[in-house]
Every structure is written in C-alpha cells, then in structure tokens.
C-alpha beads as a LAMMPS data file, in Angstrom:
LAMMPS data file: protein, C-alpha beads

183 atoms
182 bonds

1 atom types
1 bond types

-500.0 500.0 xlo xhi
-500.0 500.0 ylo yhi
-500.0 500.0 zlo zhi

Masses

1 110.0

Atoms # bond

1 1 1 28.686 -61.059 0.022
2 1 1 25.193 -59.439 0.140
3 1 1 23.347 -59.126 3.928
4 1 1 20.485 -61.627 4.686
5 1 1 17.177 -59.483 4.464
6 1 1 16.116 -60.555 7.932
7 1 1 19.343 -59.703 9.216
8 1 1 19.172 -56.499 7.562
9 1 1 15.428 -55.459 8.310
10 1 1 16.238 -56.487 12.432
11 1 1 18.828 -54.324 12.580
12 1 1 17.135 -51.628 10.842
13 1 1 14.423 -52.278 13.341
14 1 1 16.141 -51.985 16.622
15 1 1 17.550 -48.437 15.483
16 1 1 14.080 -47.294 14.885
17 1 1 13.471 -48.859 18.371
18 1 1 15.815 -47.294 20.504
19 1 1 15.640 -44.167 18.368
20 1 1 11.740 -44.142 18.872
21 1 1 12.570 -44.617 23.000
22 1 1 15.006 -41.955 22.910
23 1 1 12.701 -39.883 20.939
24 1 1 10.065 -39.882 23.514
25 1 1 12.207 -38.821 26.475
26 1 1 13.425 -36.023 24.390
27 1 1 14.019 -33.875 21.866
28 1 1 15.480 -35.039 17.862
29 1 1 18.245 -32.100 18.610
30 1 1 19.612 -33.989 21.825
31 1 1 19.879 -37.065 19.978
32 1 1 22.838 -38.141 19.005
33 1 1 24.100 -40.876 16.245
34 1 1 26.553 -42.388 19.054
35 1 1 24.135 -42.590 21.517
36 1 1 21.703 -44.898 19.367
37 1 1 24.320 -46.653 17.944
38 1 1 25.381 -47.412 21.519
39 1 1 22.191 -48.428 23.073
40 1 1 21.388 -50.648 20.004
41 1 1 24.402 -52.890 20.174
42 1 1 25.988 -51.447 16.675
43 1 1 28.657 -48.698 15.849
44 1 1 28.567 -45.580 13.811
45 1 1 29.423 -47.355 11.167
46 1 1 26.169 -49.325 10.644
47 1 1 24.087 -46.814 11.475
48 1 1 25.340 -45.010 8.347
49 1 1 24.481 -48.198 6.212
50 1 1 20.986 -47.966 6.750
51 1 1 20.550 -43.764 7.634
52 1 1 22.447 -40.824 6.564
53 1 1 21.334 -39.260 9.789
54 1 1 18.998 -38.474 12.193
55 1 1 16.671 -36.378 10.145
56 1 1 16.793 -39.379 7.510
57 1 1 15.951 -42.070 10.342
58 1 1 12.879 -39.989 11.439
59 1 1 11.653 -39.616 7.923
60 1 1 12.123 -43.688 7.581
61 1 1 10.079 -43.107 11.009
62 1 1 7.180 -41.345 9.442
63 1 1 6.900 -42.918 6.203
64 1 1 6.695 -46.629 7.491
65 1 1 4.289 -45.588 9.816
66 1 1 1.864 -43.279 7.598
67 1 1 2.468 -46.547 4.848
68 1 1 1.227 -48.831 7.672
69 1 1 -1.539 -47.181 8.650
70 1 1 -3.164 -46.869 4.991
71 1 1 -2.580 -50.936 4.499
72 1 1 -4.643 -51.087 7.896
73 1 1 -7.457 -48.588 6.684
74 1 1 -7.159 -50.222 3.244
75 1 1 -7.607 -53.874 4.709
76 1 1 -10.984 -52.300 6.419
77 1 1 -14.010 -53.338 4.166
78 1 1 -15.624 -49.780 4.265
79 1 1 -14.689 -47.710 2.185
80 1 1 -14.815 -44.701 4.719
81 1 1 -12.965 -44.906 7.965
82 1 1 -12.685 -42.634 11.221
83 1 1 -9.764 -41.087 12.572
84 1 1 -10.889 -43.067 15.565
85 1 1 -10.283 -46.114 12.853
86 1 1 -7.038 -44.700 11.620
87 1 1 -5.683 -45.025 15.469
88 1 1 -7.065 -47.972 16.478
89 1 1 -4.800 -49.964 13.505
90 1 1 -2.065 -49.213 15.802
91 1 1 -2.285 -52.405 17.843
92 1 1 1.656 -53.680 16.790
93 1 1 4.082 -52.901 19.552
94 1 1 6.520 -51.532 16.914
95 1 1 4.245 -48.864 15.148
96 1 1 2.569 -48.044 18.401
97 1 1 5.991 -47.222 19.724
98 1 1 6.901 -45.038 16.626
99 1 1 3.483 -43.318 17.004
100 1 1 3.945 -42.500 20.704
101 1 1 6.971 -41.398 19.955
102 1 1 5.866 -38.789 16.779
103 1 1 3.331 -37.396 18.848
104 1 1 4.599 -37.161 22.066
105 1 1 5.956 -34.201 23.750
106 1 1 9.027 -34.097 21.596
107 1 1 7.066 -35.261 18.628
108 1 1 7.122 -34.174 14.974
109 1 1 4.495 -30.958 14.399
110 1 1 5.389 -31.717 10.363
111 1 1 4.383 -35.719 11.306
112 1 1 0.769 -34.133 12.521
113 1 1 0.213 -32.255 9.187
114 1 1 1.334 -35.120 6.895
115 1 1 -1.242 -37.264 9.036
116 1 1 -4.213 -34.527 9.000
117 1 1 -3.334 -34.235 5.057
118 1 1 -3.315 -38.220 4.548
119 1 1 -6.830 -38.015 6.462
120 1 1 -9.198 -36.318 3.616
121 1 1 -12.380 -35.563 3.376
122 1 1 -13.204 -38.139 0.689
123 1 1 -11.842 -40.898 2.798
124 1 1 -13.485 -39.837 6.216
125 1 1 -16.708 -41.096 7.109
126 1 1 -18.106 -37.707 8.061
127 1 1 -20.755 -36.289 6.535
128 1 1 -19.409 -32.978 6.254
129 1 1 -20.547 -30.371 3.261
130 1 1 -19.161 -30.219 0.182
131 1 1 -17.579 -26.962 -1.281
132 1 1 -18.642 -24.967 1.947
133 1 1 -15.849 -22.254 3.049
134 1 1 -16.469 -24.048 6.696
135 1 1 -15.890 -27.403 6.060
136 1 1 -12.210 -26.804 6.485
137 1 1 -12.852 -25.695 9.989
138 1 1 -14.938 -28.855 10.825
139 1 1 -12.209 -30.891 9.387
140 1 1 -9.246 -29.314 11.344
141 1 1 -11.360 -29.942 14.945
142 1 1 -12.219 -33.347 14.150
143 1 1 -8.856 -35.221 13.015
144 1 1 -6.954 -32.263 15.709
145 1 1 -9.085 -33.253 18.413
146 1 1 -9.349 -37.007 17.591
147 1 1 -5.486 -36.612 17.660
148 1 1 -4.996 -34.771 20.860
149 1 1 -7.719 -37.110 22.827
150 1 1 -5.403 -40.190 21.344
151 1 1 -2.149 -38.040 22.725
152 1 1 -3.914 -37.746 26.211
153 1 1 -4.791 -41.155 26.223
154 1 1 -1.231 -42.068 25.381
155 1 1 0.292 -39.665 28.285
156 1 1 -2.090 -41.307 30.652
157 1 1 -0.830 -44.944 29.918
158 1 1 -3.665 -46.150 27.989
159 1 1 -5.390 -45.468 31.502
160 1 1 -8.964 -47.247 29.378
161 1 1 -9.436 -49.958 27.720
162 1 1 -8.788 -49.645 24.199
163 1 1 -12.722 -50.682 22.995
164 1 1 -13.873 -47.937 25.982
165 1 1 -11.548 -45.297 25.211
166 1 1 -12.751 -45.379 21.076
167 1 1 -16.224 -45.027 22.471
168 1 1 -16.029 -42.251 24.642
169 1 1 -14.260 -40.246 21.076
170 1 1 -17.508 -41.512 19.275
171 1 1 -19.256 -40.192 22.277
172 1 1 -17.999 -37.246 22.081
173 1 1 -18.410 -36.409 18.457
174 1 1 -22.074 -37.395 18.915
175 1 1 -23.286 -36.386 21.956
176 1 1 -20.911 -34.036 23.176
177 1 1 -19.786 -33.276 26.883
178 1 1 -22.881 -32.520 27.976
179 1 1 -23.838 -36.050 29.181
180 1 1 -20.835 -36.421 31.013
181 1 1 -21.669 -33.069 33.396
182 1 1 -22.845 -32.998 36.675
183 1 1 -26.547 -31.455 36.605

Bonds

1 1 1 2
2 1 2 3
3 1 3 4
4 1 4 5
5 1 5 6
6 1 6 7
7 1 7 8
8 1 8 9
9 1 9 10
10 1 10 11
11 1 11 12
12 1 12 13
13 1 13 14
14 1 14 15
15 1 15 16
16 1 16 17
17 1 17 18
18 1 18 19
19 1 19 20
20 1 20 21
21 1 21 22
22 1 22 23
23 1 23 24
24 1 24 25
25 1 25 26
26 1 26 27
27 1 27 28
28 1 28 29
29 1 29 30
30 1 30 31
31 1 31 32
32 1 32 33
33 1 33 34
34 1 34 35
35 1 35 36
36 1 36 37
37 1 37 38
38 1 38 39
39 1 39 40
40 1 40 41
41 1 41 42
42 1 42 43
43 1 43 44
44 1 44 45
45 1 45 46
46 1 46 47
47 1 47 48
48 1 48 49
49 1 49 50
50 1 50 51
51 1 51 52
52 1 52 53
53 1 53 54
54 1 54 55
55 1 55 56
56 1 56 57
57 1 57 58
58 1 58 59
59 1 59 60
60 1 60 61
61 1 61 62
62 1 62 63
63 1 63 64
64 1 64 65
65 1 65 66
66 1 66 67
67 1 67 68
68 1 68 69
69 1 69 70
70 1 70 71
71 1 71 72
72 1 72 73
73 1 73 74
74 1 74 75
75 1 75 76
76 1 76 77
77 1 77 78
78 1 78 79
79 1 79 80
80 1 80 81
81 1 81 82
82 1 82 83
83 1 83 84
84 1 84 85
85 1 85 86
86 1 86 87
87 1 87 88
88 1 88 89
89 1 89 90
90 1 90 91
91 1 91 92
92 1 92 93
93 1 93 94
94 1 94 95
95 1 95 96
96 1 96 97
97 1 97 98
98 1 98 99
99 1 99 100
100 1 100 101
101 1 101 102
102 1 102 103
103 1 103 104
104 1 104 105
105 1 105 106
106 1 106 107
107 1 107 108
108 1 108 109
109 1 109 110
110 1 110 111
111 1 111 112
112 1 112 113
113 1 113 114
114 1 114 115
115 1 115 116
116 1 116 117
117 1 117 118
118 1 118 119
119 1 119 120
120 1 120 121
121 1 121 122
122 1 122 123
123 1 123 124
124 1 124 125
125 1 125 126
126 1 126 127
127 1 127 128
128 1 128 129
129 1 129 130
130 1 130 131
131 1 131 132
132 1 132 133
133 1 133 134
134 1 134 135
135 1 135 136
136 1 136 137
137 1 137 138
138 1 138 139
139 1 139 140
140 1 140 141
141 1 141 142
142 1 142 143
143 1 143 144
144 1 144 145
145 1 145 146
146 1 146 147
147 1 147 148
148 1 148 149
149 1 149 150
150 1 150 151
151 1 151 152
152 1 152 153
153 1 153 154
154 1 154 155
155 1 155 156
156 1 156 157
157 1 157 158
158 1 158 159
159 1 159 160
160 1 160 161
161 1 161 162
162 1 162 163
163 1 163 164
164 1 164 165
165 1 165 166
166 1 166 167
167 1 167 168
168 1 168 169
169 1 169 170
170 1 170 171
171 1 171 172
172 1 172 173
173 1 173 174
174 1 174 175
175 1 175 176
176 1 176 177
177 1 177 178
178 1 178 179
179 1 179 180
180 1 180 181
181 1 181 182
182 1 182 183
C-alpha cells in the first residue's frame, strides 16, 4: 500500500523543521538522527525512509531552498534581479526558517558559495564590466555583503521592517555610508 503524497511531503516537512530549529542552535556535528526523530514525533525508522542521514537531509535543505528561490526570481517580470530581490522571495515561514538556519552561526559555508555561484553576473542587475580582471572583485562584495547585511538583519530579529530594511541595502550600494555619518 503506497503513502498518500500529503502524508508523505508533511512528514518530510516537519523533519526539515525541527532539523532547521536544531540547526540554528547548533552545529550539523551535534545533531543527532534520534534527536530529530524525537522532537518530530517519528522514530529512526522513518527518518531513514525519507534521508539516509544528516548530510543527505541538509542537502534536501539546500536544494529545495536554492530551487525555491529561482521559481521566485523566475516569477519576477524583469529579467535581472538583485540579491536584495533574491532575499526578499523569502517571505514563506518554511524557507525563511531553512534560510536562517543555512546562514546562521552554524550555517553551511558550501550553502554561501552554491548561492554566490547561482547569483551570476548575467542574471544580476548590476551594471558591472564585462571581461574586466576586477569585476570578480565587485561581484564577491556585492552578493557577500548583501548576504552578511541579510545575516545581521536576521541575528537582530528582523529588528526593520522588511520594505525599510531592503532600502537601506539599496542605500547603501548607492549612496554609501556617508549619508548616514554624523558631520
């Protein structure tokens, strides 16, 4: 008798839940099977039918949420998006809680550099040169500090509003600090 797929895809999703929690309060290492097959209501056993481990359950992890952020980008009608765009598609509970988690303080360095890969040149709306041994550079400090700005923000609770804390990254990118020092 085959599982019903809604049956099957909630269960999936409340490992990725509590593994996603756990992941935030600590490191993959300290995780254990048992202990997320414990706070999820299941047994070993079922966490073995969907994952063959841990390392499998974070790549699940990664994947859904790298696939979910190109539909979002792709359901944009430019054709060029922002990393500030990228982010802000991150409005569900459940892949907000999975990126929180990959780029927290116990996060996934290998999750950053399949992000800054996914975000190319071609596809950013930045109007960067072409062919120029720089342009690397300027691409590294944009999507790194566009990510690190969107960690802070995370650390500090979402502390802004979501529409105010995109602006101040434009801001930033445009103006620069300088308008927000004391003269």
């Amino acid at each position: 008798m085959k599982k019903q797929p809604e049956i099957t895809d909630k269960t999936r999703r409340i490992f990725i839940g509590v593994f996603c929690e756990l992941y935030s309060q600590k490191p993959i290492e300290k995780i254990s099977i048992q202990e997320i097959a414990n706070k999820s209501g299941y047994n070993r056993s079922t966490f073995y039918q969907y994952f063959t481990d841990i390392y499998d359950l974070l790549d699940f992890v990664e994947n859904d949420l790298l696939n979910y952020i190109k539909e979002g980008l792709a359901d944009k009608e430019l054709s060029t998006y922002t990393v500030q765009n990228a982010l802000h598609c991150l409005e569900d509970k459940e892949h907000f809680s999975a990126l929180q988690a990959l780029l927290g303080d116990y996060g996934s360095i290998r999750f950053l550099e399949h992000l800054k890969r996914e975000m190319t040149l071609d596809s950013l709306a930045l109007n960067f040169p072409q062919n120029d041994p720089i342009t690397p550079y300027l691409i590294e400090f944009h999507i790194s500090t566009s990510l690190s700005l969107f960690r802070l923000w995370l650390q500090r609770e979402k502390d802004l509003p979501p529409e105010e804390f995109f602006k101040l990254m434009d801001s930033l990118y445009t103006t620069g600090v300088t308008p927000y020092t004391k003269k």
